[in-house]
N, C-alpha and C positions, 0 to 999 in steps of 0.2 A: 846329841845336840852339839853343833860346832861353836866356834869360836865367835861367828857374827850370827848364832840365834840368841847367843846370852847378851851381845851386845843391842840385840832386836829389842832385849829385857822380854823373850819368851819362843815359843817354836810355835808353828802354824804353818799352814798353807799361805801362798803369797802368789802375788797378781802383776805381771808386769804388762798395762795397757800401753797401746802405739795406736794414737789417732792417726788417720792420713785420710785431713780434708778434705772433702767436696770426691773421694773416689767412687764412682759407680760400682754396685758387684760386677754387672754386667762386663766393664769392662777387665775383671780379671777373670771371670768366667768364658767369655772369649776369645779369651790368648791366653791360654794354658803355657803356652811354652813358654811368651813373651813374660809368667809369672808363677816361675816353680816354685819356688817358696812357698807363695799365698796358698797357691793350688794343692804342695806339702799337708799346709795344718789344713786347707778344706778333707783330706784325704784322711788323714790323722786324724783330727778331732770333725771340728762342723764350721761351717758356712752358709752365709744365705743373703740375699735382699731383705731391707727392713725399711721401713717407713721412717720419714725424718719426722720435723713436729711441724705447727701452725703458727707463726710461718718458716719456711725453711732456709733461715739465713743465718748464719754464723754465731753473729752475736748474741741470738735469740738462743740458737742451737749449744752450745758447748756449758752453756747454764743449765740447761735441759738435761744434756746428757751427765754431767759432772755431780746433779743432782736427785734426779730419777723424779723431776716435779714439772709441771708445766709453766709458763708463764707467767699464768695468772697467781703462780707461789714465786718464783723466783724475780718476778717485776722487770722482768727485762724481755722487751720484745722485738727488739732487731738492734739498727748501727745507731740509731736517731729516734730516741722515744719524748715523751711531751711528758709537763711539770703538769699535775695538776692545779687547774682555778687558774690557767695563763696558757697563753701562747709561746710560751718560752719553750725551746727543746734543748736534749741534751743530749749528749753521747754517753752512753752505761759503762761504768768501768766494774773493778771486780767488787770495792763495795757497794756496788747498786745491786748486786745476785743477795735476795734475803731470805734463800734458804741453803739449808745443810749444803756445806758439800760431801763430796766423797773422802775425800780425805784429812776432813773434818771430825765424820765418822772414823775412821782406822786412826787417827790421832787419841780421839779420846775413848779407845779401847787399849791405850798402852804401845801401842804399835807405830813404826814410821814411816812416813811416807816422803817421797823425794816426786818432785811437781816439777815438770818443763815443759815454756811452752806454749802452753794451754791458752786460747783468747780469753779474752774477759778476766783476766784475772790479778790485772793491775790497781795498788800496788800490789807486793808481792807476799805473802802472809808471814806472819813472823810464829807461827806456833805449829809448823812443819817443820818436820828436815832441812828440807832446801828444798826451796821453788826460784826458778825464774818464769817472770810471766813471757806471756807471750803477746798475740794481734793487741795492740792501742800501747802499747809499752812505749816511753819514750825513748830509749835508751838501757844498754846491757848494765851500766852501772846504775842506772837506776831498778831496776828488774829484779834484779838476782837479791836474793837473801839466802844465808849468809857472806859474808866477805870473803871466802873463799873460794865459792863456788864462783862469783862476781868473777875471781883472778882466773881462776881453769876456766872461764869462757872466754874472758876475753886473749886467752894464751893458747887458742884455738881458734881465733876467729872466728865465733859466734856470733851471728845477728838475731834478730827478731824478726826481721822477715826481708824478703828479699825488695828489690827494686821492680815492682810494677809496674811504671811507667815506662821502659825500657819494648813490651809488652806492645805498644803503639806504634811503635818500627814496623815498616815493613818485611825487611828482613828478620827472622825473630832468633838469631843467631847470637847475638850480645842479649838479647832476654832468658836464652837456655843456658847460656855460660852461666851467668848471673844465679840462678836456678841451680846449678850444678855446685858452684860455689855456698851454695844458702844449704843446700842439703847436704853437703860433704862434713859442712859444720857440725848440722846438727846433729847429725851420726857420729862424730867423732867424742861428739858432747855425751852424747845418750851413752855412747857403749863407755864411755869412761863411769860414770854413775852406777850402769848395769854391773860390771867388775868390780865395783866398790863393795859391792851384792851385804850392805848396810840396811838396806831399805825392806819392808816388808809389803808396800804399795810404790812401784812404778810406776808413773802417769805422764808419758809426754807426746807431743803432736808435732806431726810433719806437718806445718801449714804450707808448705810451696806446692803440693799438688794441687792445691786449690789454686793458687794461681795462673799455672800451668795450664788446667783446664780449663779458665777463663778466656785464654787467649788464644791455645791450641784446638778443643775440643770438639769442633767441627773439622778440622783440618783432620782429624781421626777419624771420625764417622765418614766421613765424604771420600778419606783415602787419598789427599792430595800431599803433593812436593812435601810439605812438614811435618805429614804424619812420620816418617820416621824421626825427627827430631821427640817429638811427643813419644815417643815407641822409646826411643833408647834414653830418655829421661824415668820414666817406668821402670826400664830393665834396672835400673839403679838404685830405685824407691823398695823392689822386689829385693835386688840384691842385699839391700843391708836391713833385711826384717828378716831376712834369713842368717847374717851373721849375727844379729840379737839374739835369735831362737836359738841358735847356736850357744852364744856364753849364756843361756842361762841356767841356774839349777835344776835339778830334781824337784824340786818341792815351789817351783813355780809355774803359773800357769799363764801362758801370753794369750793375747789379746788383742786383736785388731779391729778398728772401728771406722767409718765415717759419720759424717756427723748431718748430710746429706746428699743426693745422689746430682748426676749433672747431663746435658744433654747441649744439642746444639743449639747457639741463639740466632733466630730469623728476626725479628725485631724488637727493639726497645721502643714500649710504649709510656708514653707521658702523661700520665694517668692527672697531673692535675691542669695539663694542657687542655683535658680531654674534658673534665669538670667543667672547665671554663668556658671553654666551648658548646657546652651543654647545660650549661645554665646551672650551673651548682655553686658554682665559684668564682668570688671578683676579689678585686684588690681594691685599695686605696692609693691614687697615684698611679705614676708610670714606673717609678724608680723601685722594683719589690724582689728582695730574693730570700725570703721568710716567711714562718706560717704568723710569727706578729701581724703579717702586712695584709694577712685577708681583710676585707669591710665587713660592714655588719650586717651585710644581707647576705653573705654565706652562707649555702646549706648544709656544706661535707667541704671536706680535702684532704687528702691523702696523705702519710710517710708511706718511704719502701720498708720493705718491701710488700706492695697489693695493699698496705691495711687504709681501710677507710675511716673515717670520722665524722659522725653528723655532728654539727656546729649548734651544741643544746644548750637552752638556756638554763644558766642555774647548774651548766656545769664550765664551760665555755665563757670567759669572760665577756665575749659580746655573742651570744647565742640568737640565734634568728629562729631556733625552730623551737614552739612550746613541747612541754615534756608530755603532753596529751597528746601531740601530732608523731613523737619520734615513733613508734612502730609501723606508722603510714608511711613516712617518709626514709625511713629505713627500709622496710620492701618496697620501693619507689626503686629506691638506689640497686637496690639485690637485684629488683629486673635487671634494670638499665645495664648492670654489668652483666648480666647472665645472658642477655643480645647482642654485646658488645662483636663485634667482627674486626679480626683484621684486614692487610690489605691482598691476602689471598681468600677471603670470604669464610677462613676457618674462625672457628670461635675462640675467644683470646682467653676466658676463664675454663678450667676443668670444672670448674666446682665454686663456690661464693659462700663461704661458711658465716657464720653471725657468732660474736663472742662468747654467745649462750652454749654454744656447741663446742668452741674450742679451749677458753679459758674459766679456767676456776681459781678460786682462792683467795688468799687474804690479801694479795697486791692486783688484784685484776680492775679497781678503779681506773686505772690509764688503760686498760683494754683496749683495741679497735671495735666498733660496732660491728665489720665487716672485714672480710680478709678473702683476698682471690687468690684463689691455687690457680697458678696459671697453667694451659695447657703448654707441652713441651714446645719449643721456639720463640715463645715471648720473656722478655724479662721487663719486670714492671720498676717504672720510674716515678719518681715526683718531686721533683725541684719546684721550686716558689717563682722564676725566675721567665720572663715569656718564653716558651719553647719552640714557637711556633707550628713545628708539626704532632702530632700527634704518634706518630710509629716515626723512625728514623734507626738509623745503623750507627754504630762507633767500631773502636778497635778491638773488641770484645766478640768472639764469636762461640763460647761457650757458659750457660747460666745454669744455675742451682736447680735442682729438682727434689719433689717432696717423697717421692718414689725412689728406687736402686738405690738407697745409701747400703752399706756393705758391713757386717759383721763375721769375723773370723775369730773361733777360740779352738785355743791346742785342746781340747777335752771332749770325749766324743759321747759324755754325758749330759752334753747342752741341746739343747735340741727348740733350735730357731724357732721355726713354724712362721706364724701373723705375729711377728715381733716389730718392735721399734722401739725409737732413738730412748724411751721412759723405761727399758727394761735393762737397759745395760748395766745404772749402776746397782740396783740390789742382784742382780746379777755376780756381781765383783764382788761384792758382800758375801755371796754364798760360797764361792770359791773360794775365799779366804776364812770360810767359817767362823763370821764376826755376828752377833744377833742382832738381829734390828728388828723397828715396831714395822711392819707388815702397809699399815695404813700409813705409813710416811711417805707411801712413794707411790705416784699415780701410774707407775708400771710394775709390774711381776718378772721373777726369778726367772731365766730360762731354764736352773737348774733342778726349777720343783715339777713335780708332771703334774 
């Protein structure tokens, strides 16, 4: 036992995870060369595609995976969730997740864990090692705990995430600089932590891949003028998960994840343009850019991402539909979306799940009634605000996918198979050989057969 496992306060196995948001497997399964690293631990250990959760968006997602529970345990369901008994919404921060996290668990088994990063996770917990949060973070000095760590980011040039709006250029030249800069940081940040090699649980996320593929990700598929900018921002995302795997010990096991897979976007649809237009949905006034501002003859309206809501009385401050009629007029709506076309006559849902099917648990009261998996090329919208078209294009030409999110661990005793985003963390858990109750977590070990 060396000098920093007496300072661990014990010896064990240890886990250093690397999120890198929104990456398809797919695309590093088809550019082996563009990604010898990845391709490395695929070879070495295992690899695979995995399934994200319901729905598959970020702020929903990294709750999911951090806690190995769904939804309907963790209470957060995308960027924009609703107050119950109001029209009031909110944006979820890290005390809205009310279940375990991961290194929650490895804390209170004596163990330390070092957090960076990570969405949803603001503020930033004080009974870790050290975390900076990460996506909704206002600020690095606000972020980071303790005041050390606060100093070594900002004496690096760490941000919280890059400039997205940049992203909207034409030229997308000052958006990959940007990009180049945001991930230089945060490599320089992670491997100074990893060397500190204090910590018994690593935990931090690349989120700029995820941006990257928002704005580049048909420019890949399709093979145009800025697929190589997309190409040679990778090669660098590859590069430095290989100088991780590099510093780290014997006695750790890396880890690489997304949190959902991504594809090209043909259109953004306006799903409560689309209500309106179809008779589900009115406002009060002309002046409306809020689910306050529905009237009370509403029978549904939407948040993103896809999730629907019938407007119930007796749950719904002004509810129009009785709670006798909500399963008629809930498969009313499942059709309507389940015919829905866009404007190449392809079908705009894969699939139209109902809450029963996707969420459980003791916070699933805010559930959506309904949630569309969209088929690949639609990314679903829903502003309060007149839209006036129903499908329309922006500067976004890559969206989330609930399919190809991507798992990679150094350990060739894991064995993927019909995995997804709920088995990652008792996963972590087995690897580090920490006990846990089995029925905590609505996913399974990859590591038990």
């Amino acid at each position: 036992m060396g000098l920093f496992d007496r300072l661990r306060g014990g010896d064990g196995p240890r886990v250093a995870f690397f999120g890198i948001d929104g990456v398809p497997y797919s695309l590093v399964s088809d550019n082996p060369d563009e990604f010898p690293n990845l391709s490395a631990m695929a070879r070495d250990g295992t690899a695979g595609a995995i399934d994200s959760i319901v729905p598959p968006e970020s702020s929903a997602c990294w709750p999911s995976l951090t806690t190995g529970v769904n939804p309907g345990e963790t209470g957060v369901y995308g960027f924009q969730d609703r107050e119950n008994g109001s029209y009031d919404t909110y944006v979820p921060m890290g005390r809205d997740v009310q279940a375990t996290r991961l290194w929650d668990r490895v804390t209170d088994a004596g163990r330390e864990a070092t957090v960076m990063n990570v969405p949803v996770t603001f503020p930033p917990q004080r009974n870790v090692q050290r975390m900076v949060s990460g996506f909704l973070s206002p600020s690095v000095e606000k972020a980071a705990y303790p005041d050390d760590l606060r100093e070594t980011l900002e004496s690096v040039g760490y941000r919280i995430d890059m400039n997205s709006k940049l992203g909207h250029q034409e030229d997308k030249s000052e958006f990959i600089d940007d990009a180049f800069e945001t991930l230089d940081a945060r490599f320089e940040a992670f491997s100074h932590y990893i060397e500190e090699d204090d910590w018994d649980l690593f935990f931090g996320v690349f989120m700029t891949t995820d941006r990257v593929n928002h704005f580049l990700f048909k420019d890949y598929e399709d093979d145009t003028d800025d697929k190589e900018l997309f190409m040679e921002f990778y090669k660098r995302v590859d590069e430095y998960l290989g100088k991780l795997r590099e510093m780290l010990p014997e006695d750790v096991t890396m880890v690489v994840a997304s949190d959902h897979g991504f594809t090209s976007l043909n259109h953004e649809v306006h799903y409560n343009t689309w209500l309106r237009q179809n008779g589900w949905l009115d406002f009060d006034g002309e002046d409306h850019d809020s689910l306050a501002d529905i009237s009370d003859d509403t029978r549904a309206y939407a948040l993103i991402p896809g999730r629907f809501y019938i407007n119930l009385e007796g749950r719904e401050p002004r509810g129009s539909v009785p709670e006798d009629e909500y399963e008629d007029v809930r498969d009313e709506l499942k059709a309507d979306l389940e015919a829905m076309e866009g404007p190449d006559g392809s079908k705009v849902a894969e699939r139209v799940v109902t809450k029963e099917d996707a969420f459980r648990g003791a916070h699933d009261d805010i559930a959506p009634d309904l949630v569309v998996i969209p088929n690949h090329g639609y990314d679903l919208k829903a502003g309060f605000k007149d839209g006036g078209e129903v499908y329309t294009s922006g500067p976004r030409n890559g969206m989330h996918s609930f399919d190809n999110a991507c798992l990679f661990v150094d350990d060739e005793n894991v064995h993927i198979g019909d995995a997804d985003l709920l088995d990652i963390a008792p996963t972590l858990l087995d690897l580090m050989d920490l006990e846990y109750d089995r029925t905590a977590f609505d996913g399974s070990s990859l590591t038990r057969a």
